[in-house]
C-alpha positions in Angstrom: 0.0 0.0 0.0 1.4 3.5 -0.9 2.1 5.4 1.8 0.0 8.4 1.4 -2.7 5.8 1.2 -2.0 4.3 4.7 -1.6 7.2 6.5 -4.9 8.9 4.7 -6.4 5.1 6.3 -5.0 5.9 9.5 -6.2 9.1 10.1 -10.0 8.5 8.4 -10.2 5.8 11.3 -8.6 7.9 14.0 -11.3 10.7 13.4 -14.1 8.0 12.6 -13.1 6.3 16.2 -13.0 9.6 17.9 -16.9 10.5 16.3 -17.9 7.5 17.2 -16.9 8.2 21.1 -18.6 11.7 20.9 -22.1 9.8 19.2 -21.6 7.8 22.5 -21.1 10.4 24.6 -23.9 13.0 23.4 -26.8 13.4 21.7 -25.7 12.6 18.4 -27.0 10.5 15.8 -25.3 8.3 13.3 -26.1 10.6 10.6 -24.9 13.5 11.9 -22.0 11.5 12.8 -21.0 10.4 9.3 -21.3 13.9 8.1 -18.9 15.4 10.5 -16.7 12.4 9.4 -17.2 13.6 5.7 -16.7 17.1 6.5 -13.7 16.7 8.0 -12.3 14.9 4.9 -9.9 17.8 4.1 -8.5 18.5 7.2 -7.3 15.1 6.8 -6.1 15.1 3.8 -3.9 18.3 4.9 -2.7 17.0 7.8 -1.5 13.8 6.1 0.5 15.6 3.3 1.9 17.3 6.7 2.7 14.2 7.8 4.2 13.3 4.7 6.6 16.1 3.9 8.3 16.6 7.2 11.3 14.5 8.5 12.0 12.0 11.7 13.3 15.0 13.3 10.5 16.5 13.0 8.4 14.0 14.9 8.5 12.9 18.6 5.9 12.7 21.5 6.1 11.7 25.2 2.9 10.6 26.5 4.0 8.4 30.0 0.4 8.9 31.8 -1.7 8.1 28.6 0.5 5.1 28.2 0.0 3.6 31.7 -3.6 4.4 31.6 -4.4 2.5 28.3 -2.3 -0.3 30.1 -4.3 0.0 33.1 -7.7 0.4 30.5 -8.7 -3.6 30.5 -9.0 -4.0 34.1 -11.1 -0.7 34.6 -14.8 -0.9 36.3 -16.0 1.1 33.7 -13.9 1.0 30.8 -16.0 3.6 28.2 -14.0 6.7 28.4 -11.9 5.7 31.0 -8.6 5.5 29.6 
């Protein structure tokens, strides 16, 4: 798979995940839903050609607590929205 194809993947179900949580979480339908997933269509597109044309130094990210609480996510009480 090209690589501006996988990443263009990626990010549609990164932002299809995080609708999903928010129809979940309020008062929103599916429809609605899958238009705010359309919509933001070329926003993802940017931010994959982003991506794309910076370097490895560019990247880097240190995120220890949201790291040990998606470890800690399977043996919640309540695990929607917990970790």
């Amino acid at each position: 798979m090209p690589l501006r194809a996988a990443t263009l993947t990626f990010l549609h179900a990164l932002a299809a995940s995080l609708v999903s949580a928010g129809i979940r979480l309020i008062p929103l339908g599916q429809t609605d839903g899958q238009r705010l997933t359309a919509t933001l269509a070329p926003a993802i597109s940017e931010v994959a050609d982003e991506a794309l044309s910076g370097s490895l130094d560019d990247l880097g990210a240190a995120t220890p607590m949201v790291e040990w609480c998606s470890m800690r996510h399977e043996t919640q009480y309540t695990r929607l929205f917990r970790s």
